[in-house]
Z-matrix of the N, CA and C atoms (Angstrom, degrees):
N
C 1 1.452
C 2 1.533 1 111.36
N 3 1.489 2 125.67 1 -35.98
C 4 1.253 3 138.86 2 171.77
C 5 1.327 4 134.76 3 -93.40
N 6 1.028 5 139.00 4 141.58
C 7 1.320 6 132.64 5 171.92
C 8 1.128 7 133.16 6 -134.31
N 9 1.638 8 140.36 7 110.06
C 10 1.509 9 135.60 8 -162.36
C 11 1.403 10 106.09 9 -108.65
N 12 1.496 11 111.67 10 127.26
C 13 1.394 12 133.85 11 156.57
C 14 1.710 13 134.77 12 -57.55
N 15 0.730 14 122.34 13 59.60
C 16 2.031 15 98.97 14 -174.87
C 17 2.004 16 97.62 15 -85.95
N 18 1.688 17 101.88 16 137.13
C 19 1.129 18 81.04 17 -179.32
C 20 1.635 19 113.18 18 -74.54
N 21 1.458 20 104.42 19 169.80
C 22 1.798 21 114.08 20 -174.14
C 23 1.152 22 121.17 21 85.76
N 24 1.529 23 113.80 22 -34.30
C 25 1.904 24 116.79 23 166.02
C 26 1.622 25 111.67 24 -95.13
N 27 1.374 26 84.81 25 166.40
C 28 1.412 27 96.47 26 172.15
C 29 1.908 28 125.36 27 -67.29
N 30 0.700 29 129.24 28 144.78
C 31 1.545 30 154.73 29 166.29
C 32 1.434 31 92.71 30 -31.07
N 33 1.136 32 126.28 31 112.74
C 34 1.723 33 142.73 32 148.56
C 35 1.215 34 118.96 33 -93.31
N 36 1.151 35 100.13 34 130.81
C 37 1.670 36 115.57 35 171.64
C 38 1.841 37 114.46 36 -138.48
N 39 1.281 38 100.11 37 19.43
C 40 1.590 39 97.12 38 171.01
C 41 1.586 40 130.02 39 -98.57
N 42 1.572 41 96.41 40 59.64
C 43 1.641 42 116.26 41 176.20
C 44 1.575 43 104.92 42 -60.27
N 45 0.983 44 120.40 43 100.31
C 46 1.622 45 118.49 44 146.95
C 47 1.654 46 136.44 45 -52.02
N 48 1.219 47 100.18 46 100.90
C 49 1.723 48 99.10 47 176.14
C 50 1.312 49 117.80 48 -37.09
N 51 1.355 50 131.29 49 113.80
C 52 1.649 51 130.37 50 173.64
C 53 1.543 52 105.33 51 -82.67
N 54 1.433 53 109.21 52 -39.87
C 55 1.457 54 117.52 53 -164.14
C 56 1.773 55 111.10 54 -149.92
N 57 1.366 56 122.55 55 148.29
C 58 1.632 57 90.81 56 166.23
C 59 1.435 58 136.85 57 -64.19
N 60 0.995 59 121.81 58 31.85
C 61 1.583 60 118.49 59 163.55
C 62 1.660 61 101.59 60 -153.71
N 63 1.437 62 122.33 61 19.87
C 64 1.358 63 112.34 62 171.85
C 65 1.227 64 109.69 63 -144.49
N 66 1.876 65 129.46 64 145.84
C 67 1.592 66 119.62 65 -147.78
C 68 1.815 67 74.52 66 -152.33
N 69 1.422 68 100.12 67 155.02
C 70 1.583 69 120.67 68 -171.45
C 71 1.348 70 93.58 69 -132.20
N 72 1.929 71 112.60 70 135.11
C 73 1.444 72 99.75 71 146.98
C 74 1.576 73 91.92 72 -134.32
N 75 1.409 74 113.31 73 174.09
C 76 1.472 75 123.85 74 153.71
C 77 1.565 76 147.82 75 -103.67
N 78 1.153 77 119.39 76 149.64
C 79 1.525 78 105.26 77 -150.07
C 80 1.859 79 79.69 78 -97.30
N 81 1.030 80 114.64 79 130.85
C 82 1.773 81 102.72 80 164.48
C 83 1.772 82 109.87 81 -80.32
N 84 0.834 83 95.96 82 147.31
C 85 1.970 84 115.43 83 167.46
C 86 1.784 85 100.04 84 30.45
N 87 1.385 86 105.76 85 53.29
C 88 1.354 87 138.86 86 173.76
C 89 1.557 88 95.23 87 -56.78
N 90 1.523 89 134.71 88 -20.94
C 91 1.559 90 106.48 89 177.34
C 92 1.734 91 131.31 90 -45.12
N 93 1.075 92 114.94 91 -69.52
C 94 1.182 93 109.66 92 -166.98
C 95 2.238 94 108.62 93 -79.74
N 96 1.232 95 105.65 94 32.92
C 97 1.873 96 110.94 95 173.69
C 98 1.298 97 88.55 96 -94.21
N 99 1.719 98 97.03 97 131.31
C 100 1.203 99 114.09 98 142.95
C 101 1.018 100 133.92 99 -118.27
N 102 1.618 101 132.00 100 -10.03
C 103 1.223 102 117.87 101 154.27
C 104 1.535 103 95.09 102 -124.94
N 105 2.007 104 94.59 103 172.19
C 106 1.673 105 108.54 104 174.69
C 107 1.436 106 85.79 105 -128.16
N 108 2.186 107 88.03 106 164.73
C 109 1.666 108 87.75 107 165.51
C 110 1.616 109 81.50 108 -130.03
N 111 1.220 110 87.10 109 136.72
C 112 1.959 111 93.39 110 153.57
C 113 1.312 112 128.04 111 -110.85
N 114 0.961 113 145.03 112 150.96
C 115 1.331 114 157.76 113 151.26
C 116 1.578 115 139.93 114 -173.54
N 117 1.106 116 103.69 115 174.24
C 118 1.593 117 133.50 116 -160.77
C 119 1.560 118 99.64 117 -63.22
N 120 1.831 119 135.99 118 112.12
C 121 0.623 120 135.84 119 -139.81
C 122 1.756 121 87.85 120 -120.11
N 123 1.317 122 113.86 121 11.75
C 124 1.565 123 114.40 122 -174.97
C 125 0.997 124 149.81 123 43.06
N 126 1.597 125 88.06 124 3.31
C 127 1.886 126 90.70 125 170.22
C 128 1.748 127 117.75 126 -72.34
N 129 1.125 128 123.17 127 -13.01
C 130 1.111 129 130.99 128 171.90
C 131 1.802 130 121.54 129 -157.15
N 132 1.361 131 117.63 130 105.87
C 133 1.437 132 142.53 131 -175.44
C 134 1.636 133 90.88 132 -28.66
N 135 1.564 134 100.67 133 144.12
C 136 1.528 135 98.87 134 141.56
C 137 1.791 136 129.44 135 -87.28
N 138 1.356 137 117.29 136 153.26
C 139 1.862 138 121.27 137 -156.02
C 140 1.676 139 86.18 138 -65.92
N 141 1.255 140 107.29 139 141.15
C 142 1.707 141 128.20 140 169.46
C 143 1.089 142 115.42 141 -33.69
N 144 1.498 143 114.95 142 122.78
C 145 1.469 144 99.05 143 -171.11
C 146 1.567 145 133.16 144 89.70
N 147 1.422 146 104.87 145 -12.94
C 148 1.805 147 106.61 146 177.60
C 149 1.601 148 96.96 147 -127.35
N 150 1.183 149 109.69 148 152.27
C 151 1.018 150 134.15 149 159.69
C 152 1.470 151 130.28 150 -108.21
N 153 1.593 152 131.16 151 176.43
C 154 1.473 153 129.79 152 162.35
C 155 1.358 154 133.60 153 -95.28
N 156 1.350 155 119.56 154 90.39
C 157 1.555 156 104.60 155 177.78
C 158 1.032 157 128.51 156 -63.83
N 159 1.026 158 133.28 157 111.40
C 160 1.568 159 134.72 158 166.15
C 161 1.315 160 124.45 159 -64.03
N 162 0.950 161 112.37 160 138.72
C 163 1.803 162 123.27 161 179.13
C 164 1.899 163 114.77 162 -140.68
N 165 1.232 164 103.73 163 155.42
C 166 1.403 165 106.38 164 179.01
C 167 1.557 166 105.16 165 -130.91
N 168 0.941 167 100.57 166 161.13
C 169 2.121 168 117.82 167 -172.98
C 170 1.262 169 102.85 168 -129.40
N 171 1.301 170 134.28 169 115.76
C 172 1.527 171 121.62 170 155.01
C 173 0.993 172 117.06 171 -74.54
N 174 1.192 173 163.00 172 166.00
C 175 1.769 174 151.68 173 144.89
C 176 1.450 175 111.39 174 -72.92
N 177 1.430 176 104.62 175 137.73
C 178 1.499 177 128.42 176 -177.47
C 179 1.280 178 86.61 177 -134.39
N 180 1.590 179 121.56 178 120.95
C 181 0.972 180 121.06 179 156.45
C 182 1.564 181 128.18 180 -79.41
N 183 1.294 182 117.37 181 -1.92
C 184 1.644 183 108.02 182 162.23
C 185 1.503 184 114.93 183 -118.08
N 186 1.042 185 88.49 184 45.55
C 187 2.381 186 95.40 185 175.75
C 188 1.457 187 92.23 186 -168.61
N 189 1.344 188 101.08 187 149.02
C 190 1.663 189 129.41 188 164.77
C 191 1.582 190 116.09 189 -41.77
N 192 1.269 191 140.65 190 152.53
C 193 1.311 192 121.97 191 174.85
C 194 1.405 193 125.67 192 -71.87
N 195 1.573 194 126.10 193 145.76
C 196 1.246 195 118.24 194 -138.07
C 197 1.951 196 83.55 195 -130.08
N 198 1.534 197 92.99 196 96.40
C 199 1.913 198 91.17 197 -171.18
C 200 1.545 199 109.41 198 -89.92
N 201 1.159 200 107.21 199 132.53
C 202 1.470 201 149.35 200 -166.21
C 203 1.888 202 103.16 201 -106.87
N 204 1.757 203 95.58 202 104.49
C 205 1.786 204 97.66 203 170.26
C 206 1.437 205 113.71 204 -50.55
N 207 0.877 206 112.63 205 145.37
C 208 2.111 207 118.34 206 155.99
C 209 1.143 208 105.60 207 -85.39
N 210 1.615 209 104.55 208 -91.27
C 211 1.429 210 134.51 209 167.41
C 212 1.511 211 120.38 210 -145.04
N 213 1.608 212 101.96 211 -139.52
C 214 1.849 213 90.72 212 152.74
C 215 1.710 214 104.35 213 -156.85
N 216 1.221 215 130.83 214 -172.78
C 217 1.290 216 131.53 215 -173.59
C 218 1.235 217 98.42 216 -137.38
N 219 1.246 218 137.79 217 153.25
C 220 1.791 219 167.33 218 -156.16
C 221 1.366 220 111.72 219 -131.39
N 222 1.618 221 118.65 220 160.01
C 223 1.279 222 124.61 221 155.55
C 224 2.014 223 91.03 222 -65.44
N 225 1.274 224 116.51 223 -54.19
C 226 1.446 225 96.59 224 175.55
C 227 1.174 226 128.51 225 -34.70
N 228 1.547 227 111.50 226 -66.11
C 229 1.064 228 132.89 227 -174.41
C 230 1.206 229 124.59 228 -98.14
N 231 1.564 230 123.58 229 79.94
C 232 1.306 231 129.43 230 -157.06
C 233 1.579 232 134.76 231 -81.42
N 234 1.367 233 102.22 232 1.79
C 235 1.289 234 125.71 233 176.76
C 236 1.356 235 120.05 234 -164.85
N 237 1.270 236 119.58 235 160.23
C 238 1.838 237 122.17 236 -177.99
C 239 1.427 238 90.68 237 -148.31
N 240 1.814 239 104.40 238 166.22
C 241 1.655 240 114.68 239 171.15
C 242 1.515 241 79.71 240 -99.34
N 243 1.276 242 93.56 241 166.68
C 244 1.771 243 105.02 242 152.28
C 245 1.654 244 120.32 243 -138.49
N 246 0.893 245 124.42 244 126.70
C 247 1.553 246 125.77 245 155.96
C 248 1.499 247 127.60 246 -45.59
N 249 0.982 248 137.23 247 84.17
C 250 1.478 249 142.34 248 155.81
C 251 1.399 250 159.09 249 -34.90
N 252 2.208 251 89.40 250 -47.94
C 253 0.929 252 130.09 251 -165.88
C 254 2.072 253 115.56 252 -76.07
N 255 1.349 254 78.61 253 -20.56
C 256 1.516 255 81.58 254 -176.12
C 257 1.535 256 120.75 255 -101.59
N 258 1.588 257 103.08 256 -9.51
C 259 1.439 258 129.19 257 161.11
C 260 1.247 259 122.12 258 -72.84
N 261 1.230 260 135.58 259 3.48
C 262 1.597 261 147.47 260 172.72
C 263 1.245 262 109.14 261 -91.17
N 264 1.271 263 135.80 262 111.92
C 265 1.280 264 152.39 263 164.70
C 266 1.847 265 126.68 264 -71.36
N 267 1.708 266 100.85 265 82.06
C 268 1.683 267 74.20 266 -176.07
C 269 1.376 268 129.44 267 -48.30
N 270 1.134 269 105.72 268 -50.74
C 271 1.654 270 100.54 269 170.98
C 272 1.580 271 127.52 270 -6.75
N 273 1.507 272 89.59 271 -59.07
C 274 1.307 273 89.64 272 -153.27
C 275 2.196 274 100.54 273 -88.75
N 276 1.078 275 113.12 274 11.73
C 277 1.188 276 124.43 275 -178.35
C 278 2.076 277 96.60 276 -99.96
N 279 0.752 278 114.35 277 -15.81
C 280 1.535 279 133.16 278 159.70
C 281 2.104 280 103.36 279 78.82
N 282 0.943 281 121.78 280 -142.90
C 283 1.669 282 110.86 281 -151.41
C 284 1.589 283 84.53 282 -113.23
N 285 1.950 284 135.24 283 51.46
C 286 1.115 285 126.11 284 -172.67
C 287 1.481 286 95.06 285 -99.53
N 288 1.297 287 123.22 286 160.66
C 289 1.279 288 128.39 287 150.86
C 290 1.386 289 125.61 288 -102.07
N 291 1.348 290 113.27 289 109.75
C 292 1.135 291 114.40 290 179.98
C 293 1.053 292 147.27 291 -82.93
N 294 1.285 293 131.03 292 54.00
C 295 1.338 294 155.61 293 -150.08
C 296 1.606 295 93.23 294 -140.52
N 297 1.779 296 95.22 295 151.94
C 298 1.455 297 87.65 296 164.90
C 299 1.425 298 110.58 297 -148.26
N 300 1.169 299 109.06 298 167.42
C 301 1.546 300 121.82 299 -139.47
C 302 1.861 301 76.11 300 -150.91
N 303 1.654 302 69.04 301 153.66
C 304 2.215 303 100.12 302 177.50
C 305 1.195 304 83.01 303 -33.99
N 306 1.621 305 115.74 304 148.42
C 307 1.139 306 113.65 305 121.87
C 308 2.001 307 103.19 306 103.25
N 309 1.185 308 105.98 307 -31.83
C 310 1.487 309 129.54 308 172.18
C 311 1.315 310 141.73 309 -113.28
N 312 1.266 311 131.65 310 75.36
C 313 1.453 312 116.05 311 -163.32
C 314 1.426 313 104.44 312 -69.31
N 315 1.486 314 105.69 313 165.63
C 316 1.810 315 134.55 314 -167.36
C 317 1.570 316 86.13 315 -67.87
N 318 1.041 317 115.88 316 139.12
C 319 1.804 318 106.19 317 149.03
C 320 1.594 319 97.88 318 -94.14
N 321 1.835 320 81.13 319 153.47
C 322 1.731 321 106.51 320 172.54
C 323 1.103 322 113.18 321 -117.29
N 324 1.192 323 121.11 322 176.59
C 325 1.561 324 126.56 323 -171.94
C 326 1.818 325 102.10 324 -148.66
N 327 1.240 326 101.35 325 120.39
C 328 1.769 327 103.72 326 178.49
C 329 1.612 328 85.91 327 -104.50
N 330 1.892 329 86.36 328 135.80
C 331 1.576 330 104.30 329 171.82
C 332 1.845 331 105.56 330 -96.26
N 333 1.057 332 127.14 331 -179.99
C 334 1.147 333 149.40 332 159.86
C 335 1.342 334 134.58 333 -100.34
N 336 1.240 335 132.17 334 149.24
C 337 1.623 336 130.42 335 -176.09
C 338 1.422 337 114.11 336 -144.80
N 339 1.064 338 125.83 337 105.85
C 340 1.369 339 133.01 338 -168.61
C 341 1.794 340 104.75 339 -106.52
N 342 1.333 341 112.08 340 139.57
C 343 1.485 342 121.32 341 173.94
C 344 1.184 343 105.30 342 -133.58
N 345 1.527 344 117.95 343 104.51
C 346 1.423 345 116.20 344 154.79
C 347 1.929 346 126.21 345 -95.21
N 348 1.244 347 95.78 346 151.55
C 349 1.707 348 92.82 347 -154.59
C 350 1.649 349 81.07 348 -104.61
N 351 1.568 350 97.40 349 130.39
C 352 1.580 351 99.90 350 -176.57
C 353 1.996 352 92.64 351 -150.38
N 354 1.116 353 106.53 352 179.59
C 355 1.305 354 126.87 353 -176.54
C 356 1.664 355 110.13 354 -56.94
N 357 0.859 356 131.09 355 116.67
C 358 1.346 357 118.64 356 167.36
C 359 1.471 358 137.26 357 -75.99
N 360 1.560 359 95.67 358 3.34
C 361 1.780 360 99.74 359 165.97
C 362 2.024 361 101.97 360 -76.88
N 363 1.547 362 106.11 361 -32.09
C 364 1.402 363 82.94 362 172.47
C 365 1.228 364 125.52 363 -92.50
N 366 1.464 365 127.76 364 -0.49
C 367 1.614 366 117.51 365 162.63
C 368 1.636 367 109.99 366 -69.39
N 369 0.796 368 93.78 367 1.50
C 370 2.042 369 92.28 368 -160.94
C 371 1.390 370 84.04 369 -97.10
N 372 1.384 371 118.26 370 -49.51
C 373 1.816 372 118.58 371 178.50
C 374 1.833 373 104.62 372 -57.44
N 375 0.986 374 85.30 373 -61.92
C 376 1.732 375 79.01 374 -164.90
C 377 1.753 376 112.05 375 -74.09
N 378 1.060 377 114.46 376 29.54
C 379 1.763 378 133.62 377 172.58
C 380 1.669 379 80.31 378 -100.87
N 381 1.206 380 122.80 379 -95.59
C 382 1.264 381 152.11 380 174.67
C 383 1.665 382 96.86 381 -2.05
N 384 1.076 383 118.01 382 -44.20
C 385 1.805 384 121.28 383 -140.13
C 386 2.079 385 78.99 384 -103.13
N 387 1.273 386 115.12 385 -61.69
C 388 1.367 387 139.12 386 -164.36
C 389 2.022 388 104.22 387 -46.42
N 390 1.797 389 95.88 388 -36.17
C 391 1.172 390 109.51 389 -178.32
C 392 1.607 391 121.12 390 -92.32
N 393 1.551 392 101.67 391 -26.42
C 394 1.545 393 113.91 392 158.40
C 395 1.684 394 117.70 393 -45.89
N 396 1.460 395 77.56 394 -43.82
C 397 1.936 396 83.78 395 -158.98
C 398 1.601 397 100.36 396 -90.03
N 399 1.341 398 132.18 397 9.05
C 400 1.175 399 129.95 398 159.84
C 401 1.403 400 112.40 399 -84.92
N 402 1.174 401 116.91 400 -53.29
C 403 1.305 402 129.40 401 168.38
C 404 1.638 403 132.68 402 -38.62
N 405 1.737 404 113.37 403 -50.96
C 406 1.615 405 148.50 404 151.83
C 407 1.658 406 86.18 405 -20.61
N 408 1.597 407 95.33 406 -87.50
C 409 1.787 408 115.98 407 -170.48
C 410 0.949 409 108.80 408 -43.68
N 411 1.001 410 137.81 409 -74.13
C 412 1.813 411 156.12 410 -175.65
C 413 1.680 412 96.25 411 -33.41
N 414 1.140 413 119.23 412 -43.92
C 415 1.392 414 119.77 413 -160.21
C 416 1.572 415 89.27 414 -98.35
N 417 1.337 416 150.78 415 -50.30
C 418 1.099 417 159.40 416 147.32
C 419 1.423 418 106.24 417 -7.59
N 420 1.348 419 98.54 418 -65.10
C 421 2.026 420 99.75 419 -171.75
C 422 1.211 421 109.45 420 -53.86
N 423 1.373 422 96.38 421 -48.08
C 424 1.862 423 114.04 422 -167.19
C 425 1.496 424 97.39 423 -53.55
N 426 1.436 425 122.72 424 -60.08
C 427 1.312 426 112.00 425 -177.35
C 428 1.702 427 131.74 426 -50.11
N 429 1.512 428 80.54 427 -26.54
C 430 1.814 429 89.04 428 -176.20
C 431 1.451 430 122.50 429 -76.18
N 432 1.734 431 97.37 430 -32.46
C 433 1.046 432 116.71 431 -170.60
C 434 2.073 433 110.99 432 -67.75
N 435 1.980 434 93.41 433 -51.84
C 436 1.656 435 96.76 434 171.72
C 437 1.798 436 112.03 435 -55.57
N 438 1.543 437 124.50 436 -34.86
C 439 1.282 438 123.14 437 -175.85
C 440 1.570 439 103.49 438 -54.85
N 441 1.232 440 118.76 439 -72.61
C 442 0.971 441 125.74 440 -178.27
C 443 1.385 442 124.56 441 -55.90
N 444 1.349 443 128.15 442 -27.66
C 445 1.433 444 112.34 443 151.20
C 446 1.728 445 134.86 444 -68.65
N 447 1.253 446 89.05 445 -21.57
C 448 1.746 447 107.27 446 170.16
C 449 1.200 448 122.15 447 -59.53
N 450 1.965 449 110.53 448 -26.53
C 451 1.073 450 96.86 449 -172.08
C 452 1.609 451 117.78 450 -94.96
N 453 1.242 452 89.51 451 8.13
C 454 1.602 453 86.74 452 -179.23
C 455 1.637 454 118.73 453 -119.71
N 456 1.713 455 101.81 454 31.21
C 457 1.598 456 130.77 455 -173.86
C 458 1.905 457 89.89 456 -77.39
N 459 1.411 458 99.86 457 156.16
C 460 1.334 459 123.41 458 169.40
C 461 1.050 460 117.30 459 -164.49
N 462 1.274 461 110.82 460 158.49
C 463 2.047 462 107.57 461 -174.29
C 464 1.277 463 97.72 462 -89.38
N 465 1.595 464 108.86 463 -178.99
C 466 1.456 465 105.39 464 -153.76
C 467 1.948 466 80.28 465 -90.03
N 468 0.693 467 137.44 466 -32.18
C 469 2.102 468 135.71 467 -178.05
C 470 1.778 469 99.40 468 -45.27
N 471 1.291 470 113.33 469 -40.00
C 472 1.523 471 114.50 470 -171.25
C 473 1.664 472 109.91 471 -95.47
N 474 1.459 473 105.18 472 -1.42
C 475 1.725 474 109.14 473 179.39
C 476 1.456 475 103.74 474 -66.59
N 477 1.377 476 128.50 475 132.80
C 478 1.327 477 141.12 476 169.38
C 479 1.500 478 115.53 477 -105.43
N 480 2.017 479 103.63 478 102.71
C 481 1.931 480 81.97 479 -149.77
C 482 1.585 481 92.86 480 -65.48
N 483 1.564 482 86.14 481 178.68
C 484 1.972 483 103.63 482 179.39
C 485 1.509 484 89.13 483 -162.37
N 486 1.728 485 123.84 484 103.91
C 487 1.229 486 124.96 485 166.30
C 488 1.419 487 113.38 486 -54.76
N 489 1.284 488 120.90 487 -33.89
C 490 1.848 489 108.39 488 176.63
C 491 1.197 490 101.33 489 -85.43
N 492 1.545 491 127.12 490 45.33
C 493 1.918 492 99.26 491 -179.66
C 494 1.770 493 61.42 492 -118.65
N 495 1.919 494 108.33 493 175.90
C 496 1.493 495 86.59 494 152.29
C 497 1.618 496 96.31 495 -139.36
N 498 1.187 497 154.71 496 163.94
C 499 1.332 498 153.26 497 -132.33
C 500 1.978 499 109.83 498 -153.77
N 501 0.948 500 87.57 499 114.29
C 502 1.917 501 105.28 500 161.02
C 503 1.175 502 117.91 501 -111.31
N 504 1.487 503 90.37 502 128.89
C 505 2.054 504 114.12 503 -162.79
C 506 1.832 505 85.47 504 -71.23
N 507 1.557 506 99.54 505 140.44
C 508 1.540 507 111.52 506 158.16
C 509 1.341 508 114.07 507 -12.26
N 510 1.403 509 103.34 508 -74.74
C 511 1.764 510 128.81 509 -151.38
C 512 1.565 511 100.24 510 -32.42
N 513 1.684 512 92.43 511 -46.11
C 514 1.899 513 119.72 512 -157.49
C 515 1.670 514 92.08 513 -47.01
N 516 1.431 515 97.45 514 -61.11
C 517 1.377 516 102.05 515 -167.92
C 518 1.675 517 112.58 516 -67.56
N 519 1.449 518 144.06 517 -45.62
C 520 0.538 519 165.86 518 -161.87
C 521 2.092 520 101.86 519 -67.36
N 522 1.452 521 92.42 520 -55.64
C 523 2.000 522 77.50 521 170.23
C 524 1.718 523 104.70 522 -81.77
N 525 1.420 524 139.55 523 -8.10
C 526 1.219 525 133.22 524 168.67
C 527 1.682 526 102.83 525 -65.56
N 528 0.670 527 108.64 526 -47.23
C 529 2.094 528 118.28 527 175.43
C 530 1.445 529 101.29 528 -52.72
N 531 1.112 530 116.48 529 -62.00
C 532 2.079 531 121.32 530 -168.88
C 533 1.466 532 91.88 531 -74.76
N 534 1.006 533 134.48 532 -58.78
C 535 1.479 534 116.11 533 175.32
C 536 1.616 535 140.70 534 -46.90
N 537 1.880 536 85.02 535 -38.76
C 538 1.864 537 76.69 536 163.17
C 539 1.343 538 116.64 537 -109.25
N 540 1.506 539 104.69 538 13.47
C 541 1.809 540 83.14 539 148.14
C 542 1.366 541 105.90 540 -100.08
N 543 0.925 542 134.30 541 -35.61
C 544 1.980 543 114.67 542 -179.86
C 545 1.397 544 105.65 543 -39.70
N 546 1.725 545 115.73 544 -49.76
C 547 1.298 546 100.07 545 -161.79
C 548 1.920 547 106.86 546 -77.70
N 549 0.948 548 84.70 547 -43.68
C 550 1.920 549 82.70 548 172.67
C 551 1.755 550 119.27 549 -52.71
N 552 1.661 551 114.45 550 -18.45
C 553 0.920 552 90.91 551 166.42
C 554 1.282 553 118.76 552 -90.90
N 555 1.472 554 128.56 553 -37.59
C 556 1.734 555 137.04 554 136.92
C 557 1.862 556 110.90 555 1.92
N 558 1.373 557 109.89 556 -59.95
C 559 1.478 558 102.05 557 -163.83
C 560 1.815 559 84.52 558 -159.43
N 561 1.509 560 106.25 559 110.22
C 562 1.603 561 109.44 560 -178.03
C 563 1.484 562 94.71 561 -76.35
N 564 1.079 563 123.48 562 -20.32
C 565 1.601 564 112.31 563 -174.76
C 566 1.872 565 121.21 564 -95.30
N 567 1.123 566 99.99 565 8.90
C 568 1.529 567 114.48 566 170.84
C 569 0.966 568 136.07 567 -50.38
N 570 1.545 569 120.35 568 -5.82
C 571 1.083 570 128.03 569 -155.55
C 572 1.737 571 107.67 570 -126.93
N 573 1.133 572 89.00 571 -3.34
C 574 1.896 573 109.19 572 173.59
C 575 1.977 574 113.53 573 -109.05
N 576 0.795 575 93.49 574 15.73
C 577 1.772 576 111.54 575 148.37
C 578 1.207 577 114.07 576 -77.21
């Protein structure tokens, strides 16, 4: 029913049923992917009305897998790319170097991809909600961020020069603020490029 892309390999389609409406595959030696494509491989429609959410897992080897939305795909919408790359946590890949040298192979890390087939009035909600709350924050920071530079504004009569300090006029900051909210309100997700 599914089908996963990495570019340079071959085409996978060996999703394992976890549940009836949720299917697992794995990405092998998933380090260096940055994007996936998924989609609907047509041998059999998804039921009217549902779609596939996609999700991704990095592996942490000391915690449970910790699944991460993509998006989802439709009989409409029969495929999506996804971004990956920015979903990898060094942290949690721990202080290895991954390179390999005589004598040492690289470690790899296979990610996971989970699709659960659910209603598509609630992927469309929780797009909606996911993009609210980027937006909330986004506008949140911004505010915190102009407060807090404000408070340490002075006119130029009360400036005490200091050649090692070095100084940005209001304005500077002030069209950096109107710009990323126009564009955030333009495209709330702009900022994950």
């Amino acid at each position: 029913m599914f089908g996963l892309i990495v570019s340079g390999r071959l085409v996978q389609t060996d999703f394992q049923q976890a549940s009836e409406t949720q299917f697992l595959t794995t990405i092998l030696d998933a380090d260096n992917v940055n994007h996936i494509v998924i989609f609907l491989t047509g041998a059999v429609p998804l039921p009217e009305g549902f779609g596939a959410q996609v999700y991704f897992s990095w592996p942490d080897p000391n915690a449970p897998p910790n699944w991460q939305s993509l998006g989802y795909i439709s009989n409409q919408k029969p495929s999506a790319i996804f971004r990956i790359s920015t979903l990898k946590k060094l942290h949690e890949m721990g202080d290895y170097n991954n390179t390999s040298t005589f004598g040492q192979q690289a470690i790899c890390y296979n990610a996971q991809i989970g699709i659960s087939i659910e209603p598509l009035a609630n992927m469309q909600d929780h797009r909606i909600e996911e993009s609210n709350a980027y937006v909330t924050f986004a506008q949140k920071m911004l505010s915190n961020f102009m407060n807090y530079v404000l408070s340490f504004s002075v006119t130029q009569s009360q400036m005490v020069i200091d050649p090692s300090v070095t100084y940005v006029p209001m304005t500077t900051i002030q069209n950096w603020y109107t710009n990323f909210e126009r564009r955030l309100t333009q495209n709330p997700n702009f900022w994950k490029t």
